[in-house]
Kinemage of the C-alpha trace (Angstrom):
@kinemage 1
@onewidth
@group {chain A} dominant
@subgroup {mainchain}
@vectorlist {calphas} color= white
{ca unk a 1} P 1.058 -34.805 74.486
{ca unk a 2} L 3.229 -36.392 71.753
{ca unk a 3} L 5.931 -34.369 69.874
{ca unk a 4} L 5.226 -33.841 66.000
{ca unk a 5} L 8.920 -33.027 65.257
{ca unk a 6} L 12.283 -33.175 67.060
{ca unk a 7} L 15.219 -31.166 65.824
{ca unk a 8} L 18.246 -33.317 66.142
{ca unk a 9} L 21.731 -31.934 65.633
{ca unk a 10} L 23.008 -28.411 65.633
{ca unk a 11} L 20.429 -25.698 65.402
{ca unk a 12} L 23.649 -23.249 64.379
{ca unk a 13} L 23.709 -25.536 61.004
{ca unk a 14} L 20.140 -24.855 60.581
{ca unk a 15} L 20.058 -21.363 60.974
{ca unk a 16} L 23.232 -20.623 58.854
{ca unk a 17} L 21.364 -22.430 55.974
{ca unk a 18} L 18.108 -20.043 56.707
{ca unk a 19} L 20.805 -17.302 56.830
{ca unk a 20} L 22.270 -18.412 53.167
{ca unk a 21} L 18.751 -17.376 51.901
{ca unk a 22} L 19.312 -13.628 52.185
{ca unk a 23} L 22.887 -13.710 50.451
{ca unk a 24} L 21.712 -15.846 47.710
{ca unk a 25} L 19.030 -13.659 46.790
{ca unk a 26} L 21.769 -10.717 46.864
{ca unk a 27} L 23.978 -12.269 44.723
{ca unk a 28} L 21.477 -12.406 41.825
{ca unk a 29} L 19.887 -9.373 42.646
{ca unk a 30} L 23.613 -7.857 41.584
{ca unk a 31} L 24.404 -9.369 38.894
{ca unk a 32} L 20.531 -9.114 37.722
{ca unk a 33} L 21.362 -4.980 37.732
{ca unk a 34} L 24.861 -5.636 35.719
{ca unk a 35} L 23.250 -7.686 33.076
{ca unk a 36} L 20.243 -5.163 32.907
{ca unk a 37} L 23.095 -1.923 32.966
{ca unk a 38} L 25.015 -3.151 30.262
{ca unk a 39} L 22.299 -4.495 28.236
{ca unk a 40} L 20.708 -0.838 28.342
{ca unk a 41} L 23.989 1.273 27.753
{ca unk a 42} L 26.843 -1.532 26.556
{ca unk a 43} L 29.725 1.095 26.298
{ca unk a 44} L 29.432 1.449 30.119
{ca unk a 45} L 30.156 -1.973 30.963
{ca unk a 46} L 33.524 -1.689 31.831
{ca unk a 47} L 32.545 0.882 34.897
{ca unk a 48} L 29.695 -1.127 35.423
{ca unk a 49} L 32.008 -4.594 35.935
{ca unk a 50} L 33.766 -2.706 39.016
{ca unk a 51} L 30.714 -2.026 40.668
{ca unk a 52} L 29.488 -5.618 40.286
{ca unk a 53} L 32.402 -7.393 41.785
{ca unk a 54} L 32.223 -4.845 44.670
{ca unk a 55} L 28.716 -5.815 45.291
{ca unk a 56} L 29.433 -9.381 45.125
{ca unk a 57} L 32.222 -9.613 47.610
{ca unk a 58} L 29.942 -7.429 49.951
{ca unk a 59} L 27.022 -10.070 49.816
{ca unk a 60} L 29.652 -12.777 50.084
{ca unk a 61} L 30.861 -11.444 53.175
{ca unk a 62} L 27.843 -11.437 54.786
{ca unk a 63} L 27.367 -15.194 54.073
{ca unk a 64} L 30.963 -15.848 54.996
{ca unk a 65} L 30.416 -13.926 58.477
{ca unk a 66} L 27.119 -16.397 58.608
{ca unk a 67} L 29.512 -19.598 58.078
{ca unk a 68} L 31.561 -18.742 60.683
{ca unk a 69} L 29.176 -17.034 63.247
{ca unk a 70} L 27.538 -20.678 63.069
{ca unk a 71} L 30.992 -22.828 63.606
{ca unk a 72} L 31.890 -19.984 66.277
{ca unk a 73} L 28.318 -20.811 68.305
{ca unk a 74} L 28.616 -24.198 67.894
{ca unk a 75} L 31.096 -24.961 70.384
């Protein structure tokens, strides 16, 4: 039986960048919603702005957690 692929390094590096899919998709998925907010009802941009940021440090936690779940695993 011969092998058709051999995964050489650390699998934690491997997942985390699988992992940095769901984050990345989060992040525009946020600021997809601000720029569709304000472009509906501009005067409410400024309460609009707060909720953005909020949402982007929450999705950049996650991916943060992901960085250093992987360097935590890895031993």
């Amino acid at each position: 039986m011969s092998t058709l692929a051999a995964v050489e390094g650390s699998v934690n590096t491997i997942g985390y960048g699988i992992a940095a899919i769901g984050p990345g998709i989060g992040v525009g998925l946020v600021f997809a919603a601000y720029i569709q907010a304000t472009a509906r009802q501009p005067e409410s941009a400024g309460l609009t702005r707060v909720y953005m940021f909020m949402g982007f440090a929450v999705v950049e936690a996650l991916a943060l957690f992901g960085l250093v779940l992987a360097f935590a695993l890895g031993g």
